[in-house]
Backbone as CSV, one residue per row, in Angstrom:
resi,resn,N_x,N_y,N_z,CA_x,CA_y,CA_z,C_x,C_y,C_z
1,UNK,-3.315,-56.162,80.941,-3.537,-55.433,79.696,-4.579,-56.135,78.856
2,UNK,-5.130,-55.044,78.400,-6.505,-56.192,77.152,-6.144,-55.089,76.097
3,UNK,-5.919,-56.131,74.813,-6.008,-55.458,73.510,-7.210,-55.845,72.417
4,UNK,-7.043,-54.512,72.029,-8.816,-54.540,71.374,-8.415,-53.963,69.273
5,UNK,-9.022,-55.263,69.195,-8.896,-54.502,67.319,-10.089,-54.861,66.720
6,UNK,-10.710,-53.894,66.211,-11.355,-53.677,65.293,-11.712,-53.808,64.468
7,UNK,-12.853,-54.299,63.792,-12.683,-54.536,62.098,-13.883,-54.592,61.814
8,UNK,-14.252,-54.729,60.409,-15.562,-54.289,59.739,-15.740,-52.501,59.366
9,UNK,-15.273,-52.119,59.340,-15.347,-50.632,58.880,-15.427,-50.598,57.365
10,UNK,-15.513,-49.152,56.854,-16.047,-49.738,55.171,-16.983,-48.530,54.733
11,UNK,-16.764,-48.279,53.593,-18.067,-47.812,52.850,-19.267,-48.290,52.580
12,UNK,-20.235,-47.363,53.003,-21.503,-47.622,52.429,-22.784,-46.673,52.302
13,UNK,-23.286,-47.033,51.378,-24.383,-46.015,51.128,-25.388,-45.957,52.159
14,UNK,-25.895,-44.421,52.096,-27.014,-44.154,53.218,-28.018,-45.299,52.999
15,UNK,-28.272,-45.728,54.141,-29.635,-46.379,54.455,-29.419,-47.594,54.317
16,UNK,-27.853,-47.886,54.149,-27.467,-49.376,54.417,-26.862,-49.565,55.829
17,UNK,-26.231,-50.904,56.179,-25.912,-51.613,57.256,-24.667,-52.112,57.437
18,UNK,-23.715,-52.279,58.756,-22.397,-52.687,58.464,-22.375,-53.533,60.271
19,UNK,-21.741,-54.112,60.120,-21.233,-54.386,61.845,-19.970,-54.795,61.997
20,UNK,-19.780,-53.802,63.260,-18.715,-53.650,63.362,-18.031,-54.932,64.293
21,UNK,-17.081,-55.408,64.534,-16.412,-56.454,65.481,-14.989,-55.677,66.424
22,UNK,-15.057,-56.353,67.103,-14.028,-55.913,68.299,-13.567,-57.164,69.104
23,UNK,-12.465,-57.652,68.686,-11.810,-58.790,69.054,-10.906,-58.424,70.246
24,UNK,-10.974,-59.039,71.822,-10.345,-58.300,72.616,-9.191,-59.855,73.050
25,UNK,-8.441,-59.502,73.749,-7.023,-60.633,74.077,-6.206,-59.733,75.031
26,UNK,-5.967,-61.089,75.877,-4.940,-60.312,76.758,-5.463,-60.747,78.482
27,UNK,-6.922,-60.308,78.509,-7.448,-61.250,79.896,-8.871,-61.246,80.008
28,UNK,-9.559,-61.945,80.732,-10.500,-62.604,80.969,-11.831,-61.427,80.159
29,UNK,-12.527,-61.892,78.981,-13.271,-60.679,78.346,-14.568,-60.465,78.819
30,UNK,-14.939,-61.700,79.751,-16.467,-61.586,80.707,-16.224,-60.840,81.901
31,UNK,-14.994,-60.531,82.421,-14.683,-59.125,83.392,-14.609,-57.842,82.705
32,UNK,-15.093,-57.552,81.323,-15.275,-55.932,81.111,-16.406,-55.562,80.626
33,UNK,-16.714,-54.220,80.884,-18.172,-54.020,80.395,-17.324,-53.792,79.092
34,UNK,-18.290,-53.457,77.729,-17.450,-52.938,76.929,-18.751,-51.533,76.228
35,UNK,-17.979,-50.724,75.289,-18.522,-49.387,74.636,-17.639,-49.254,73.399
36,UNK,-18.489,-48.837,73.075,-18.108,-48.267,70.853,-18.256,-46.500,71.510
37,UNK,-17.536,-45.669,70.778,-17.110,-44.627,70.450,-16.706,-44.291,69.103
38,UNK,-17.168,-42.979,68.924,-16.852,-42.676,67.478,-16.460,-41.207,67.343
39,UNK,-15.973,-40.894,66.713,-14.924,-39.766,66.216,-14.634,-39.420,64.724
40,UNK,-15.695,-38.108,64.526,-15.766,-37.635,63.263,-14.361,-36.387,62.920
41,UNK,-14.115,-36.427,62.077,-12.796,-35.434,61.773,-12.961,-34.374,61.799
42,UNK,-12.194,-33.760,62.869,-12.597,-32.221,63.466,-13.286,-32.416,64.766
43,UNK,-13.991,-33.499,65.047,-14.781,-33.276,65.844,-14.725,-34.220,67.337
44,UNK,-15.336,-33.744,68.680,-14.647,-35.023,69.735,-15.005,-36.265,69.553
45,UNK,-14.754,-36.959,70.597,-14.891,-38.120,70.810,-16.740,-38.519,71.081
46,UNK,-17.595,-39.278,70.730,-18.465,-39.419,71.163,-18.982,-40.859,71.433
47,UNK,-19.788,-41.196,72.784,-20.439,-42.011,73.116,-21.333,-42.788,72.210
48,UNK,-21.210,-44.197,71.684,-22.263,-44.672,70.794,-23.226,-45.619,71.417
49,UNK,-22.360,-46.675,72.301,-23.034,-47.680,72.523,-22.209,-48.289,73.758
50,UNK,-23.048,-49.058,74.909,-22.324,-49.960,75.902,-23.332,-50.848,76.605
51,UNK,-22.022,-51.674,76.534,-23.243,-53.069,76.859,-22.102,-53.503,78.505
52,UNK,-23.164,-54.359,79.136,-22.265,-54.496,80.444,-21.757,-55.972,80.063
53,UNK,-20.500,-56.680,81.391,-19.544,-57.767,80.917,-21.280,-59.079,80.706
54,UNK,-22.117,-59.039,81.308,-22.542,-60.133,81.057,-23.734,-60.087,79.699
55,UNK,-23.885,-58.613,78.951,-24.242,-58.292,77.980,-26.054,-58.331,78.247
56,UNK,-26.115,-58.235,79.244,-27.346,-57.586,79.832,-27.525,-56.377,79.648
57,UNK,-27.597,-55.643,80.512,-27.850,-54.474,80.182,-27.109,-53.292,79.301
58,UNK,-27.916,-52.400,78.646,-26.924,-51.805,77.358,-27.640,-50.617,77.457
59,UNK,-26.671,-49.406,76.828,-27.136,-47.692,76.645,-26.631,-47.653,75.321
60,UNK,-27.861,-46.455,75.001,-27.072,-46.238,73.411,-27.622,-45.025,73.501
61,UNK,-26.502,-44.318,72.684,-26.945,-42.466,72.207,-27.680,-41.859,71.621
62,UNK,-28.755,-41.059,71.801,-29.912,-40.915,71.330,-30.183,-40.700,69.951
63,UNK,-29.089,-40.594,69.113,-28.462,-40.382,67.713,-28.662,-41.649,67.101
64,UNK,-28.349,-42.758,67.683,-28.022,-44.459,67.085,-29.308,-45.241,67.402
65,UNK,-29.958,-44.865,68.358,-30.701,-45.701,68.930,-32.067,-46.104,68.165
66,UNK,-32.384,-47.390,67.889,-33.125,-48.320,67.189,-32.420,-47.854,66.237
67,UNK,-31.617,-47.710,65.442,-30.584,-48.302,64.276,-29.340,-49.124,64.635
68,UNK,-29.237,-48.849,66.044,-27.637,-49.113,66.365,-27.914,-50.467,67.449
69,UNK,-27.170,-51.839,66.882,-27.166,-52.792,68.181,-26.398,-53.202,68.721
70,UNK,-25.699,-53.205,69.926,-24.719,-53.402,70.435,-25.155,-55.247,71.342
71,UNK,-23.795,-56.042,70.935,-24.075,-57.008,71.295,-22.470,-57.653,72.013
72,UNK,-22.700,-58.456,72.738,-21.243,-59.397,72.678,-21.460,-61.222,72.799
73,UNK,-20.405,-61.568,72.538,-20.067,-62.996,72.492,-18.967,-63.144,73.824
74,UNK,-19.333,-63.853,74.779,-17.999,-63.926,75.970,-17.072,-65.292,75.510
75,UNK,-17.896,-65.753,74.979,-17.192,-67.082,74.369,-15.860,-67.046,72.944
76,UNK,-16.472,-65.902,72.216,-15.370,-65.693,71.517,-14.430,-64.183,71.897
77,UNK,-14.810,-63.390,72.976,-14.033,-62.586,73.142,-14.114,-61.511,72.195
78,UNK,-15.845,-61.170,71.391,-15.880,-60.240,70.593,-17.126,-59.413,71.097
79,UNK,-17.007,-58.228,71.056,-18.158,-57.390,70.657,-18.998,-56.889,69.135
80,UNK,-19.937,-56.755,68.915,-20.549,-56.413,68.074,-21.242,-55.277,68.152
81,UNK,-21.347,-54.146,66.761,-22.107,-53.147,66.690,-22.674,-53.291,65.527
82,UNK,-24.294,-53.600,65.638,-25.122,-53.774,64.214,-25.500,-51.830,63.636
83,UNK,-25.215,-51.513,62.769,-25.200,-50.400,62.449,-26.024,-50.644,60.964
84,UNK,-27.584,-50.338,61.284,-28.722,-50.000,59.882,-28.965,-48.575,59.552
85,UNK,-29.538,-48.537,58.960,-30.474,-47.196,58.541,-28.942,-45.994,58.459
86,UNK,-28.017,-46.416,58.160,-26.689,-45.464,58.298,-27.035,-44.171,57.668
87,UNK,-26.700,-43.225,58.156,-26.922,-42.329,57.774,-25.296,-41.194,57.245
88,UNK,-25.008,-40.541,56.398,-23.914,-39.367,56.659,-23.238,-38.735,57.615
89,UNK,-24.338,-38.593,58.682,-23.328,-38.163,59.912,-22.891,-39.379,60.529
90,UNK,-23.545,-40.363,60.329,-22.961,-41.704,60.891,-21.274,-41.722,60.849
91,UNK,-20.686,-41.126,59.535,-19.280,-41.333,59.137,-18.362,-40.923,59.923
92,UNK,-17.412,-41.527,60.409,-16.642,-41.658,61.762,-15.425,-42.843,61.848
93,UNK,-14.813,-42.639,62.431,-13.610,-43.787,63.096,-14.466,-44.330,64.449
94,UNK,-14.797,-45.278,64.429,-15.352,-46.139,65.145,-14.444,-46.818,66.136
95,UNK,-14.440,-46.376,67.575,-13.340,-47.446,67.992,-14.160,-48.272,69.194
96,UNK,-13.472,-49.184,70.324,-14.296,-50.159,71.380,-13.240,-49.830,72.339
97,UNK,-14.092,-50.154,73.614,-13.258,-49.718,74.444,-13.372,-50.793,75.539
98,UNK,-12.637,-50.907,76.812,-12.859,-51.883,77.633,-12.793,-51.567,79.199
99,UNK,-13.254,-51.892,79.880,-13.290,-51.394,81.447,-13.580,-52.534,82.955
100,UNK,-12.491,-53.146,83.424,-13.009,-54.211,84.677,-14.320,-53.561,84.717
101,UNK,-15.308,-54.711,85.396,-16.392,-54.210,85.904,-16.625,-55.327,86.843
102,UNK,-16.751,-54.814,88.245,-17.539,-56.221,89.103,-18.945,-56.343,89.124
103,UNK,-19.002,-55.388,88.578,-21.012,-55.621,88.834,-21.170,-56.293,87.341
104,UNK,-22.129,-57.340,87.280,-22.420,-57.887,85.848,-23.972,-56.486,85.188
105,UNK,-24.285,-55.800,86.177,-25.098,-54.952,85.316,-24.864,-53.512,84.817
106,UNK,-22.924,-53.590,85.083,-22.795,-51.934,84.556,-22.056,-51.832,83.773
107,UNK,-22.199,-50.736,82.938,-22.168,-50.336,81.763,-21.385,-48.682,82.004
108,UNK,-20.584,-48.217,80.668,-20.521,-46.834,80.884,-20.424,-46.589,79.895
109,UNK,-20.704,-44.887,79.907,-21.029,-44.155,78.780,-20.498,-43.134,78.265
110,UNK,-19.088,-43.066,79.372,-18.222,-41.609,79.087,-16.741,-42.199,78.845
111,UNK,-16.301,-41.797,77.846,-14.971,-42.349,77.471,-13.729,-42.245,78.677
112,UNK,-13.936,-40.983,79.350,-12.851,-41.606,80.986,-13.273,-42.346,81.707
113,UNK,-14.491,-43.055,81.602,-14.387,-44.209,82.366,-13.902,-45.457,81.977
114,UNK,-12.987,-45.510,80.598,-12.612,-46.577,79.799,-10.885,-46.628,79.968
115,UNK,-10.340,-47.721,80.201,-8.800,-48.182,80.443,-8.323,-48.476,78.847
116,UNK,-9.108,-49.276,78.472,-8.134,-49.785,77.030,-9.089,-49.225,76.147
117,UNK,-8.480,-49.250,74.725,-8.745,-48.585,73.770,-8.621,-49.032,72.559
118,UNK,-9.270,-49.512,71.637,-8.835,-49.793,70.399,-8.383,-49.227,69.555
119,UNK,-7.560,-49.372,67.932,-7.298,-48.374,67.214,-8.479,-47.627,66.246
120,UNK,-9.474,-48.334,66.022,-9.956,-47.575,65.545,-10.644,-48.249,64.132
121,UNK,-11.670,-48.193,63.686,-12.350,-48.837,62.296,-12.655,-47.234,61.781
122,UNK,-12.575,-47.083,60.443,-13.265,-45.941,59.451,-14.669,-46.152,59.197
123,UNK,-15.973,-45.368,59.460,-16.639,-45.881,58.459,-17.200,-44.732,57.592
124,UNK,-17.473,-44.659,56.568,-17.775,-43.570,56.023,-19.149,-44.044,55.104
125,UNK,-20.555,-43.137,55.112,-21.480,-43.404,54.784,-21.650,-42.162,53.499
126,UNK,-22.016,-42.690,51.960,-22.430,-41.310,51.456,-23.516,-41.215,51.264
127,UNK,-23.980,-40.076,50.737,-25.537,-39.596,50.733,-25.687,-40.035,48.973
């Protein structure tokens, strides 16, 4: 089992910056690729960001991309999402997700390919 929590979520005005953290525990955090997902109210689940276990290679959604940086630390067992230029639709429950991976260069981008799940960060951006 790997458990994943969240934090940094928060208000902030358009055209500011927040990052998000994802503290994972439970087993080895350089065996998962990891991915951010976000989920606006009313609306599905969507793909934001994924970086693979050795934080090489990374995808991001054509929505986030050059505002959005997805990073990790294997040493502390955290992921990071640098989130600039925020925009209104940005506003969402932000969650991280986790997935074995044996290859150190893969990554995924669709939420069934993810085992664990975090609860979830708010962030809400106003105009």
């Amino acid at each position: 089992q790997v458990q994943l929590v969240e934090s940094g979520g928060g208000l902030v005005q358009a055209g500011g910056s927040l990052r998000l953290s994802c503290a994972a525990s439970g087993r080895t955090f350089s065996n998962y690729a990891m991915g951010w997902f976000r989920q606006a109210l009313g609306k599905e689940r969507e793909f934001v960001a994924a970086i693979s276990r050795t934080g090489g290679p990374t995808s991001y959604a054509d929505s986030v991309k050059g505002r959005f940086t997805i990073s990790r630390d294997n040493a502390r067992n955290t992921v990071y999402l640098q989130m600039n230029s925020l925009k209104p639709e940005d506003t969402a429950e932000y969650l991280c997700a986790a997935e074995g991976s044996l290859r150190g260069s893969t990554y995924y981008n669709r939420d069934h390919e993810y085992t664990y799940w975090g609860q979830g960060t708010q962030v809400t951006v106003s105009s």
